[in-house]
CHARMM-style PDB file with segment names, atoms N, HN, CA, C and O in Angstrom:
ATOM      1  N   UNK     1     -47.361 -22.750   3.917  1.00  0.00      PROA
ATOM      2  CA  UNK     1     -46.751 -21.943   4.959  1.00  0.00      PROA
ATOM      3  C   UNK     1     -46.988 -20.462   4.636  1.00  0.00      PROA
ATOM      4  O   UNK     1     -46.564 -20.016   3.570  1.00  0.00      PROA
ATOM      5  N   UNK     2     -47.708 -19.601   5.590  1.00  0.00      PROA
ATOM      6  HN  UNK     2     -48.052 -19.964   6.456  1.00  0.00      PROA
ATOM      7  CA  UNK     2     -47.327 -18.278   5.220  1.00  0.00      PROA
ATOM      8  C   UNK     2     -46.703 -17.614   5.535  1.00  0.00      PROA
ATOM      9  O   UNK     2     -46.517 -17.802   6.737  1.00  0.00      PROA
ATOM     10  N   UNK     3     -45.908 -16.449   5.016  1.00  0.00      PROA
ATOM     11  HN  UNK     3     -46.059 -16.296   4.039  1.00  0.00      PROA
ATOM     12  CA  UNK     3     -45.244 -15.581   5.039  1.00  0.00      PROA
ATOM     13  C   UNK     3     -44.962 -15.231   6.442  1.00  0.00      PROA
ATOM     14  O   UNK     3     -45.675 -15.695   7.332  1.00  0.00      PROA
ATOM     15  N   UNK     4     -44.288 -14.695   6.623  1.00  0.00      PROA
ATOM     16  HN  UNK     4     -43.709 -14.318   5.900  1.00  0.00      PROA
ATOM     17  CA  UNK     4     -43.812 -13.694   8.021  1.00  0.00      PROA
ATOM     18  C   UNK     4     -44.325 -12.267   7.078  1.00  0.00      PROA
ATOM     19  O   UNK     4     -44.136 -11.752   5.976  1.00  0.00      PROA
ATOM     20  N   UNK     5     -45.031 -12.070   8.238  1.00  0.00      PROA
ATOM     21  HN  UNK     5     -45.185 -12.488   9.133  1.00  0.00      PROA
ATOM     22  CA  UNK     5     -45.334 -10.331   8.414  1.00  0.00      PROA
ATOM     23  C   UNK     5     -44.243  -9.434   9.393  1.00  0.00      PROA
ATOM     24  O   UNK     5     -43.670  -9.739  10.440  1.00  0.00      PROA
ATOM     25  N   UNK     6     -44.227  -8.322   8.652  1.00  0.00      PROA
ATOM     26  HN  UNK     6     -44.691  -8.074   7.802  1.00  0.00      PROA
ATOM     27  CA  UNK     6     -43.249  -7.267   9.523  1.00  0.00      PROA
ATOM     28  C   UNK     6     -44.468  -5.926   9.941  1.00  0.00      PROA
ATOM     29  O   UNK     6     -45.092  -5.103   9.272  1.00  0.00      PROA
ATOM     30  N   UNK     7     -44.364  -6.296  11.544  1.00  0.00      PROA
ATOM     31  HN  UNK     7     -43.857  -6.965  12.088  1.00  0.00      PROA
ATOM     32  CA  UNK     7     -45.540  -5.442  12.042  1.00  0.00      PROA
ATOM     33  C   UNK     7     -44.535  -3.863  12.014  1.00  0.00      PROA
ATOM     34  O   UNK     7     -43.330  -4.012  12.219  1.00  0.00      PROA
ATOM     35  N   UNK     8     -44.873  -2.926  11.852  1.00  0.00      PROA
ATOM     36  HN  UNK     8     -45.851  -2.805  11.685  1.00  0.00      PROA
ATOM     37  CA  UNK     8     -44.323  -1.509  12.114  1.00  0.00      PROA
ATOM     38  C   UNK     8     -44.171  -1.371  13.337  1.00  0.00      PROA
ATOM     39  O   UNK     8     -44.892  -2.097  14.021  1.00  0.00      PROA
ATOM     40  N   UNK     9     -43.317  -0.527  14.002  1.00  0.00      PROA
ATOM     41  HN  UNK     9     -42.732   0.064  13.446  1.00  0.00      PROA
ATOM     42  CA  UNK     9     -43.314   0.017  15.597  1.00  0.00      PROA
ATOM     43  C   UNK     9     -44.970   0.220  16.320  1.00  0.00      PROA
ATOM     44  O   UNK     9     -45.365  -0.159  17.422  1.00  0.00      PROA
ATOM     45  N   UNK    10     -45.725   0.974  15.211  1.00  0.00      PROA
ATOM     46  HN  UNK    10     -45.404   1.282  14.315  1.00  0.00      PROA
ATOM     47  CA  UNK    10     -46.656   1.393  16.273  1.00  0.00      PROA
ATOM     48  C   UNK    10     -47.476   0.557  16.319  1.00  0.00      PROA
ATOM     49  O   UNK    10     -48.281   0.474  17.247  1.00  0.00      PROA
ATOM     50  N   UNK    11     -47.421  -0.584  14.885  1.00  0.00      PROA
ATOM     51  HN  UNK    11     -46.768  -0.516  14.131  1.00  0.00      PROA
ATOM     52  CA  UNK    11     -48.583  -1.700  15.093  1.00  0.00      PROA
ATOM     53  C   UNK    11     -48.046  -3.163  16.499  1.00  0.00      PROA
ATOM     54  O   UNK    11     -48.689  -4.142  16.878  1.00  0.00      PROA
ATOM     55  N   UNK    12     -46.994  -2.789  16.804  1.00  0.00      PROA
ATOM     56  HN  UNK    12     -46.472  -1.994  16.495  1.00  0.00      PROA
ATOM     57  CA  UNK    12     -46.349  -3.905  17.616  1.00  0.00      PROA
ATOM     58  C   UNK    12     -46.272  -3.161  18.620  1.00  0.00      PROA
ATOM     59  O   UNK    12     -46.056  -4.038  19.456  1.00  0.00      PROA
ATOM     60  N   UNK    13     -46.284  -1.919  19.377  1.00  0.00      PROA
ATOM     61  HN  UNK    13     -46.459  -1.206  18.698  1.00  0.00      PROA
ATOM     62  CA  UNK    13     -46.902  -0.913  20.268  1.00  0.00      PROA
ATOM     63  C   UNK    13     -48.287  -0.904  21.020  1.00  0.00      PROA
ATOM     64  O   UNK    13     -48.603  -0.777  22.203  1.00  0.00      PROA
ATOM     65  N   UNK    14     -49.236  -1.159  19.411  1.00  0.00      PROA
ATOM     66  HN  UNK    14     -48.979  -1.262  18.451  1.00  0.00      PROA
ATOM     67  CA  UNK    14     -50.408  -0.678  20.133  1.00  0.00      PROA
ATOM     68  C   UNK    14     -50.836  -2.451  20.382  1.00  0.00      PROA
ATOM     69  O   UNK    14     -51.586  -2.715  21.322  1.00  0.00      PROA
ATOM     70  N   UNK    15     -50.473  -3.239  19.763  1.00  0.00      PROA
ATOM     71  HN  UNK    15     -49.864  -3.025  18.999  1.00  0.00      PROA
ATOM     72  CA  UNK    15     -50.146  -4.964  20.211  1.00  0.00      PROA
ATOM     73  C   UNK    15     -50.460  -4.632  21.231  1.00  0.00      PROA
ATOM     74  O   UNK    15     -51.572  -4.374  21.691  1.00  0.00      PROA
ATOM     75  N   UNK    16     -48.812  -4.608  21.943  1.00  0.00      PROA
ATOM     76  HN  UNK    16     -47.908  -4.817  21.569  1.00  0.00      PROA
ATOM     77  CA  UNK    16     -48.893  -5.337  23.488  1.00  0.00      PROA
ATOM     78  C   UNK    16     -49.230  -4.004  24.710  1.00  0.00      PROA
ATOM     79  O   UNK    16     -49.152  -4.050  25.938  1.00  0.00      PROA
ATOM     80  N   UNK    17     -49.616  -2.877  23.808  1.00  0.00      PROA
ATOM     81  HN  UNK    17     -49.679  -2.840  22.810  1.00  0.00      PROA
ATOM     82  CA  UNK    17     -50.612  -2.505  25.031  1.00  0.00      PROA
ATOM     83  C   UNK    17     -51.591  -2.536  25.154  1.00  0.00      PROA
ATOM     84  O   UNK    17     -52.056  -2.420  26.288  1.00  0.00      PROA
ATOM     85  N   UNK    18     -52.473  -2.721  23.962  1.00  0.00      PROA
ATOM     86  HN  UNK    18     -52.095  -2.816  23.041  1.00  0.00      PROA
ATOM     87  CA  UNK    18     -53.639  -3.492  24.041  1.00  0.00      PROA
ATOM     88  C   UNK    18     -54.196  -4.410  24.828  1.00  0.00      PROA
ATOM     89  O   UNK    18     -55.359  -4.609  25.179  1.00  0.00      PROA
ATOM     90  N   UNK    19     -52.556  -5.266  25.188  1.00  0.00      PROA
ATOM     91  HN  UNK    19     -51.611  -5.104  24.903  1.00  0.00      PROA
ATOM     92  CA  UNK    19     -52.881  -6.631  25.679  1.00  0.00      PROA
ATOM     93  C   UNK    19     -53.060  -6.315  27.430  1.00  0.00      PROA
ATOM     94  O   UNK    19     -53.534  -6.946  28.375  1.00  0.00      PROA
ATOM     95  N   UNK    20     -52.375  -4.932  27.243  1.00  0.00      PROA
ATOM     96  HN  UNK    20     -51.990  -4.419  26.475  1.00  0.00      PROA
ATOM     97  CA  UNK    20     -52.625  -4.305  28.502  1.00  0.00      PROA
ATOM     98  C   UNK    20     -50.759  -4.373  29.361  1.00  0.00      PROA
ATOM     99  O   UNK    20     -50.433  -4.056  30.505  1.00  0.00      PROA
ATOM    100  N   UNK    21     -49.878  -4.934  28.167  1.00  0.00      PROA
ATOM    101  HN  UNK    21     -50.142  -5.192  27.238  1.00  0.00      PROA
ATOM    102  CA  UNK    21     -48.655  -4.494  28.692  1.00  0.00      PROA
ATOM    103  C   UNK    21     -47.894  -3.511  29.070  1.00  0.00      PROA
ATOM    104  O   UNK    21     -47.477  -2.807  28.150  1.00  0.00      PROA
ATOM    105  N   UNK    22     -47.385  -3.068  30.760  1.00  0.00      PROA
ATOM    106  HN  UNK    22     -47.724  -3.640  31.507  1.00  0.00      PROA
ATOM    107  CA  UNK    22     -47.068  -1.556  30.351  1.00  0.00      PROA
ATOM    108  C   UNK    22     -45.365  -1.346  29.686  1.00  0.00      PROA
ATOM    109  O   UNK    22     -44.370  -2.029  29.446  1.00  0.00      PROA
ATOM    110  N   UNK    23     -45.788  -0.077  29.608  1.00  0.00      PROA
ATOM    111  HN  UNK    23     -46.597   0.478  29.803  1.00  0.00      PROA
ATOM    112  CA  UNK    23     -44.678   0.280  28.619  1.00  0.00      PROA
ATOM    113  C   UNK    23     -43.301  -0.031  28.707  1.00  0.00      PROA
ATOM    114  O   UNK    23     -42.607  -0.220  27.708  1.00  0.00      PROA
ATOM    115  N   UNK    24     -42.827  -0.097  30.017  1.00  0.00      PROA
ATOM    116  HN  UNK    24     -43.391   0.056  30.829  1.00  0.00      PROA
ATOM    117  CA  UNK    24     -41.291  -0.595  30.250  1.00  0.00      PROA
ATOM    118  C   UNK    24     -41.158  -2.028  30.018  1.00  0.00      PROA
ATOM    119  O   UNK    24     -39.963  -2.318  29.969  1.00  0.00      PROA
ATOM    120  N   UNK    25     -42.015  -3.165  29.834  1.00  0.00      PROA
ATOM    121  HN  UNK    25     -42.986  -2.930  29.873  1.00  0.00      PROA
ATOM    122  CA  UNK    25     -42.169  -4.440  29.424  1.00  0.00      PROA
ATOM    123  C   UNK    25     -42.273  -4.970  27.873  1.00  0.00      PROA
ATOM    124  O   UNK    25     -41.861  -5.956  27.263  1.00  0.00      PROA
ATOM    125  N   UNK    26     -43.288  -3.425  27.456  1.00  0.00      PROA
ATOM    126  HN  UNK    26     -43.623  -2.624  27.952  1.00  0.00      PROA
ATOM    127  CA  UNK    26     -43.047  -3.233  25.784  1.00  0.00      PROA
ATOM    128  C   UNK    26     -42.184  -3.446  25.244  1.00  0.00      PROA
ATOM    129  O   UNK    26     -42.003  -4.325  24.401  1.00  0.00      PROA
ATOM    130  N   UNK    27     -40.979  -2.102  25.929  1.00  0.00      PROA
ATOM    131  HN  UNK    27     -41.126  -1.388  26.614  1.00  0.00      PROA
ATOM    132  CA  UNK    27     -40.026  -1.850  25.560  1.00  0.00      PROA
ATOM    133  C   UNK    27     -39.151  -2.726  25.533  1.00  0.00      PROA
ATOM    134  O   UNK    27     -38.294  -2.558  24.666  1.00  0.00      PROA
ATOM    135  N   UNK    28     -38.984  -4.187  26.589  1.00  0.00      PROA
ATOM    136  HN  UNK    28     -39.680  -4.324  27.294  1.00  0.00      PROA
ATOM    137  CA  UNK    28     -37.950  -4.807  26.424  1.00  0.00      PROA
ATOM    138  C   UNK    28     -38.354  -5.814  25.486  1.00  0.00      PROA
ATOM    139  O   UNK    28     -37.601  -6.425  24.728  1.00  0.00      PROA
ATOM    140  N   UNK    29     -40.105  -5.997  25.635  1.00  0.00      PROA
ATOM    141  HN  UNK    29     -40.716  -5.501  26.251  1.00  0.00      PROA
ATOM    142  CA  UNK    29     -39.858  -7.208  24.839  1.00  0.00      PROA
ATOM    143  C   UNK    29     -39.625  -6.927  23.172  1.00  0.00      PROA
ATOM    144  O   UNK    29     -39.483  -7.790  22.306  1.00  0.00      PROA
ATOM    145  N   UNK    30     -39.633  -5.243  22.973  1.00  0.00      PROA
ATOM    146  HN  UNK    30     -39.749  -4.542  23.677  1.00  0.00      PROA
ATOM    147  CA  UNK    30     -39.573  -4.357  21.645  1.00  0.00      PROA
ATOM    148  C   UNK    30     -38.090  -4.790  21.195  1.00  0.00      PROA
ATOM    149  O   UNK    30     -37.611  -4.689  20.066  1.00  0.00      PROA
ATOM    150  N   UNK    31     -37.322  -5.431  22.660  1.00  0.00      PROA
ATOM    151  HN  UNK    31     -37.712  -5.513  23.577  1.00  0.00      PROA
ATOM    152  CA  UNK    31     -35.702  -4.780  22.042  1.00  0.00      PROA
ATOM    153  C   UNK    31     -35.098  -3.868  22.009  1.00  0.00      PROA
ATOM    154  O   UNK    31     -33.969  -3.864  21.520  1.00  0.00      PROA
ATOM    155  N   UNK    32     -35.875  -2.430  22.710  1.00  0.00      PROA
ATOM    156  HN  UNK    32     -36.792  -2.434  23.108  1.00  0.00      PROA
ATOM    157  CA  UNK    32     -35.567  -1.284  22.581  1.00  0.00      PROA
ATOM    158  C   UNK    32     -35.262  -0.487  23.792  1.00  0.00      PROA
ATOM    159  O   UNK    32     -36.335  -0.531  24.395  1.00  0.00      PROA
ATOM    160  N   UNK    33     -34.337   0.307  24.607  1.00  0.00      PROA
ATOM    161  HN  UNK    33     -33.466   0.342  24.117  1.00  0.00      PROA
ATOM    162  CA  UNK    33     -34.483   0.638  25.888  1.00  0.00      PROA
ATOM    163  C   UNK    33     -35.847   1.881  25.797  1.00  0.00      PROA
ATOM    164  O   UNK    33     -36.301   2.325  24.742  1.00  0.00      PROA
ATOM    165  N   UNK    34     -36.251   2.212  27.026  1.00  0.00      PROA
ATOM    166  HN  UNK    34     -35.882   1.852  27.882  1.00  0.00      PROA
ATOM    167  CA  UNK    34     -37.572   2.665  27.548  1.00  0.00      PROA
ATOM    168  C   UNK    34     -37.602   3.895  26.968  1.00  0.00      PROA
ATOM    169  O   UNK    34     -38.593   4.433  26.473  1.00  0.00      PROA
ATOM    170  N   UNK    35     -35.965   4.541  27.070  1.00  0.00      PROA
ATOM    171  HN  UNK    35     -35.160   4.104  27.471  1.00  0.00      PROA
ATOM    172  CA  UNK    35     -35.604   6.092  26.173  1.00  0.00      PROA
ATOM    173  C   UNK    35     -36.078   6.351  25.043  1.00  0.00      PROA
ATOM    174  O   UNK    35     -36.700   7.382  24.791  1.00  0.00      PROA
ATOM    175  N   UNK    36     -35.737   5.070  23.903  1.00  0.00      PROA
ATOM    176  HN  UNK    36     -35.232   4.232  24.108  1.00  0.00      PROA
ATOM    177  CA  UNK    36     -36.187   5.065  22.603  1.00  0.00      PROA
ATOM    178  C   UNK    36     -37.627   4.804  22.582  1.00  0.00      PROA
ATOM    179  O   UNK    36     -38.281   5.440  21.756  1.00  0.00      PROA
ATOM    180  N   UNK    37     -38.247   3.958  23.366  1.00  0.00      PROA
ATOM    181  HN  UNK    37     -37.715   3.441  24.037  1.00  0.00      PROA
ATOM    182  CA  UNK    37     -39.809   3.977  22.902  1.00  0.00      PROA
ATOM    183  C   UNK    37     -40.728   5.454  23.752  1.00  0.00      PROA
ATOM    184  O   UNK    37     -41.903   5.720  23.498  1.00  0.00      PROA
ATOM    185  N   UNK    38     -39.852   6.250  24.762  1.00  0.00      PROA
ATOM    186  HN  UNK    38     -38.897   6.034  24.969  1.00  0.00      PROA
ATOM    187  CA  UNK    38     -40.213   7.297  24.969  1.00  0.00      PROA
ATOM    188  C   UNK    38     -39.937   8.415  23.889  1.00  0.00      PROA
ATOM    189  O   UNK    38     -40.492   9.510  23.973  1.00  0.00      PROA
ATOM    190  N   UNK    39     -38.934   8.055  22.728  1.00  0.00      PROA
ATOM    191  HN  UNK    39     -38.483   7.165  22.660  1.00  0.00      PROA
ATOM    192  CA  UNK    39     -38.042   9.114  22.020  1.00  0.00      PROA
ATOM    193  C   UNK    39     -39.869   8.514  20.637  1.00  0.00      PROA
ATOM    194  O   UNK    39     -40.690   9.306  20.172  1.00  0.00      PROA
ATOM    195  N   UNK    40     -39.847   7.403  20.488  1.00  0.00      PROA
ATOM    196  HN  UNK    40     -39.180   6.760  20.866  1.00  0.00      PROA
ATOM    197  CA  UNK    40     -40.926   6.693  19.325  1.00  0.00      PROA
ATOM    198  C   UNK    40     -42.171   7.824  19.637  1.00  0.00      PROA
ATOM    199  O   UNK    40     -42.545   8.640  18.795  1.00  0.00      PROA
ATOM    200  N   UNK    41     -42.637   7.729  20.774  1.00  0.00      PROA
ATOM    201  HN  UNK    41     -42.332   7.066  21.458  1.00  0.00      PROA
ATOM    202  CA  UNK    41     -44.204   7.892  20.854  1.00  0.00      PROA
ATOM    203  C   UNK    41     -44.263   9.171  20.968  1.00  0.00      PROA
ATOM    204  O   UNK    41     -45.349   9.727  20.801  1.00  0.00      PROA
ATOM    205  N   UNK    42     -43.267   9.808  21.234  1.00  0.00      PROA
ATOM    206  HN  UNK    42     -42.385   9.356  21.369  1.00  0.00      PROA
ATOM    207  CA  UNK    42     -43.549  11.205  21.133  1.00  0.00      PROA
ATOM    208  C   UNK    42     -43.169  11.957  19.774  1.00  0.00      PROA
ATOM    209  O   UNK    42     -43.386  13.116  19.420  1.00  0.00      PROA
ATOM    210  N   UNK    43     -42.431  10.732  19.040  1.00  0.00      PROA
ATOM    211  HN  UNK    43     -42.255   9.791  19.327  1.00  0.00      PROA
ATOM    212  CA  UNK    43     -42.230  11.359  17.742  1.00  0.00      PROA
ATOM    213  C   UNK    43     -43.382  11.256  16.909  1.00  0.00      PROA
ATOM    214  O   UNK    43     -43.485  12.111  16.029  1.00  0.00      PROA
ATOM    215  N   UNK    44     -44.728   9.939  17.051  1.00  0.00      PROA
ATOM    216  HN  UNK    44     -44.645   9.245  17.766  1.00  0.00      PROA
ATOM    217  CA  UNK    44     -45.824   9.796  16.480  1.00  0.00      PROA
ATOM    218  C   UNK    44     -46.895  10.218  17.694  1.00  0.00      PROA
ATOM    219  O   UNK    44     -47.892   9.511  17.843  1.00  0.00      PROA
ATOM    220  N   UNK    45     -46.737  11.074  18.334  1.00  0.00      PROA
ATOM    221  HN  UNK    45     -45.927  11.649  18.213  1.00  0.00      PROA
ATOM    222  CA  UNK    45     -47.581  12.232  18.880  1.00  0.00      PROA
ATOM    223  C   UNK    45     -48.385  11.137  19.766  1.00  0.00      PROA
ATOM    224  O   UNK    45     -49.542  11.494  19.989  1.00  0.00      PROA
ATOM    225  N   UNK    46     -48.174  10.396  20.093  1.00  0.00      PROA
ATOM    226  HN  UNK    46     -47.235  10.105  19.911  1.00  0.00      PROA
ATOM    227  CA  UNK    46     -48.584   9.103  21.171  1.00  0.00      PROA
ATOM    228  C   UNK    46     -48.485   9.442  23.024  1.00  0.00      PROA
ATOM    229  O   UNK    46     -47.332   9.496  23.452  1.00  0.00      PROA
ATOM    230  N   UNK    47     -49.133   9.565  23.616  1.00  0.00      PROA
ATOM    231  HN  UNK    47     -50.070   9.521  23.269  1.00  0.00      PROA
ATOM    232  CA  UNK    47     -49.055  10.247  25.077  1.00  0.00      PROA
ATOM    233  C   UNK    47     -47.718   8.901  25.977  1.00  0.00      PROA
ATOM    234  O   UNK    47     -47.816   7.682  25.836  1.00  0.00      PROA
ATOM    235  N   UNK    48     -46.912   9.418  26.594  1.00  0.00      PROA
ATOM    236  HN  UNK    48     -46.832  10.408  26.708  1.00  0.00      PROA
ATOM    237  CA  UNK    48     -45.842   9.208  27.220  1.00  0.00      PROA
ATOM    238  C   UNK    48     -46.136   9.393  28.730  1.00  0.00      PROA
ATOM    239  O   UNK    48     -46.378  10.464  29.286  1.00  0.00      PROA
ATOM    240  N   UNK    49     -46.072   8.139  29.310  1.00  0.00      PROA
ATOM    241  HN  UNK    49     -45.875   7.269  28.858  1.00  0.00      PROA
ATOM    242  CA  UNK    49     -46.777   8.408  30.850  1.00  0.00      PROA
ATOM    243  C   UNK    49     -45.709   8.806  31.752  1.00  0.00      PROA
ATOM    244  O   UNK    49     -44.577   8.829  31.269  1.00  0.00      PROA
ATOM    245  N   UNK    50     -45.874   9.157  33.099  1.00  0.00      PROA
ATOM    246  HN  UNK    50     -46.794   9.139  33.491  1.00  0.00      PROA
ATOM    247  CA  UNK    50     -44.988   9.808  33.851  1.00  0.00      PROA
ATOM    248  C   UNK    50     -43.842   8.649  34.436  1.00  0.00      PROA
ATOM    249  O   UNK    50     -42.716   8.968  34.819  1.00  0.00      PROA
ATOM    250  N   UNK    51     -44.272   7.511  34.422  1.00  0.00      PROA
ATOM    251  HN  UNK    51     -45.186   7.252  34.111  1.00  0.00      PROA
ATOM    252  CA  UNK    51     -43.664   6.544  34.780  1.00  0.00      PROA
ATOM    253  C   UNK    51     -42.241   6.045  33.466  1.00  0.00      PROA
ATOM    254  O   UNK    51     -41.093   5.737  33.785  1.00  0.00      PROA
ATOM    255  N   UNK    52     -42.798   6.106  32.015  1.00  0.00      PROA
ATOM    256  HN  UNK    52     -43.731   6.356  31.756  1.00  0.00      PROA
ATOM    257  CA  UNK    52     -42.032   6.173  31.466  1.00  0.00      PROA
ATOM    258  C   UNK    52     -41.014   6.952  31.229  1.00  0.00      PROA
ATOM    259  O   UNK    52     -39.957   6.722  30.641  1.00  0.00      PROA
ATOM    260  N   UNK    53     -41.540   8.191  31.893  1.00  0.00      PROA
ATOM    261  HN  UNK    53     -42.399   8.379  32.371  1.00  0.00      PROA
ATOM    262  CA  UNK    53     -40.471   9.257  31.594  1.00  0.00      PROA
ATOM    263  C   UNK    53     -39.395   9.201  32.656  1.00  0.00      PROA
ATOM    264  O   UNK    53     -38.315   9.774  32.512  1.00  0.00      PROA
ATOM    265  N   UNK    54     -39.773   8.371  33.914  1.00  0.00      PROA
ATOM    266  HN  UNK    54     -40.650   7.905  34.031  1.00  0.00      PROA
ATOM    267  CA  UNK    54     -39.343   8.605  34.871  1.00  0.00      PROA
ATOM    268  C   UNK    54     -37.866   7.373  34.805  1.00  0.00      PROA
ATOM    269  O   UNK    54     -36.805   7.529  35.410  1.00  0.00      PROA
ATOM    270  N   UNK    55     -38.246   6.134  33.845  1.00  0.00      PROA
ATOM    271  HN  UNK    55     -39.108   6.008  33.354  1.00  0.00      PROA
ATOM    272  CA  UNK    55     -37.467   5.056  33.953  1.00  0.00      PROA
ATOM    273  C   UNK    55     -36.629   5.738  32.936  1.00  0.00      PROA
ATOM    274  O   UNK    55     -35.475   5.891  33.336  1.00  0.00      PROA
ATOM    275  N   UNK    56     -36.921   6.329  31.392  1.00  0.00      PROA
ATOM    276  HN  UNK    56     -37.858   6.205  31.067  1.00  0.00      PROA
ATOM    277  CA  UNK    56     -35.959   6.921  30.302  1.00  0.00      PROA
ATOM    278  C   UNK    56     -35.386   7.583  30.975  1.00  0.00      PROA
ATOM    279  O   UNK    56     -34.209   7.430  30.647  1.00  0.00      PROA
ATOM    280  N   UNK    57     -35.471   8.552  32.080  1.00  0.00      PROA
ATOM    281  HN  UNK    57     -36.427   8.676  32.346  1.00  0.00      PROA
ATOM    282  CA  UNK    57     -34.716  10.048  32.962  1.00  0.00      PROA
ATOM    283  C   UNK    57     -33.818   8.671  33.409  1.00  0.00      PROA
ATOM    284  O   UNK    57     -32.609   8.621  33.180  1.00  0.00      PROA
ATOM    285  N   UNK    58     -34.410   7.773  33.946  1.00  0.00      PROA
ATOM    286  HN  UNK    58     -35.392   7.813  34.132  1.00  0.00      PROA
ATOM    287  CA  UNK    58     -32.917   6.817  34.763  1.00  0.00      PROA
ATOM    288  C   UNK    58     -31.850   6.651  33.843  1.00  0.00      PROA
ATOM    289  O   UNK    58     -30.675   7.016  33.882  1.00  0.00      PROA
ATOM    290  N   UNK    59     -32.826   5.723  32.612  1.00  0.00      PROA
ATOM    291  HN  UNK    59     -33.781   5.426  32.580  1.00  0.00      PROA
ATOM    292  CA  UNK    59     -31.374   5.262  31.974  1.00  0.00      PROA
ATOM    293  C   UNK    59     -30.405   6.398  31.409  1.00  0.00      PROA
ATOM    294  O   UNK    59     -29.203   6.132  31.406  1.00  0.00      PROA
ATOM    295  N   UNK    60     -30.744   7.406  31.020  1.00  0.00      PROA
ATOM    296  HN  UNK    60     -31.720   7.622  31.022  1.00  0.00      PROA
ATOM    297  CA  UNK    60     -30.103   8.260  30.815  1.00  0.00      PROA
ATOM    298  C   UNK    60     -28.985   8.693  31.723  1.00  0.00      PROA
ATOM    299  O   UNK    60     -27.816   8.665  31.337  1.00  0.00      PROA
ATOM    300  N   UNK    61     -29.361   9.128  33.026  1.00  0.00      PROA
ATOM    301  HN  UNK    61     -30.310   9.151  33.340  1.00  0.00      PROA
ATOM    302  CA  UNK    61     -28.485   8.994  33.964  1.00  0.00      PROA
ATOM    303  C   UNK    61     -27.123   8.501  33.894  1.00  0.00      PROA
ATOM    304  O   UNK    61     -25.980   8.956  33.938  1.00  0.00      PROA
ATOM    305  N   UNK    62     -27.906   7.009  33.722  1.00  0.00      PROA
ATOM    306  HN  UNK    62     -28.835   6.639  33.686  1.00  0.00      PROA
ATOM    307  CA  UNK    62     -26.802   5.884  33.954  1.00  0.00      PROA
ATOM    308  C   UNK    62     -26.042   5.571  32.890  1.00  0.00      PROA
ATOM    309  O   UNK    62     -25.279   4.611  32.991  1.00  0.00      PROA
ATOM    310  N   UNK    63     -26.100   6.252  31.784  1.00  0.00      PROA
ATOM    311  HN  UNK    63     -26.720   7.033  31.701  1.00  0.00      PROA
ATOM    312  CA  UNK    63     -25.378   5.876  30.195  1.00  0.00      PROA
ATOM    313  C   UNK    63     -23.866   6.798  30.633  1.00  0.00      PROA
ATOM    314  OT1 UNK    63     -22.936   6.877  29.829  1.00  0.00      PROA
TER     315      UNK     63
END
């Protein structure tokens, strides 16, 4: 049996967009709301699309 691997944020990031997942789908299947993986990618200098910014501006709102 092998091990479980622990992928990092950006290696489980660039995963499922690779796979061509967009980012608000990332994010849930990350576990993470859309805010935090907008708060992630801009902390590792990663481009943040307008759409994401637009769903993080919601939840924010709504907190």
């Amino acid at each position: 049996m092998m091990p479980a691997t622990t992928l990092s944020f950006l290696e489980r990031y660039d995963e499922l967009h690779g796979l061509g997942v967009p980012d608000w789908q990332a994010a849930k299947r990350m576990g993470i709301t859309c805010s935090s993986l907008e708060r992630q990618l801009e902390r590792y200098g990663r481009p943040v699309s307008e759409l994401l910014r637009d769903i993080a501006r919601e939840e924010r709102e709504h907190d």
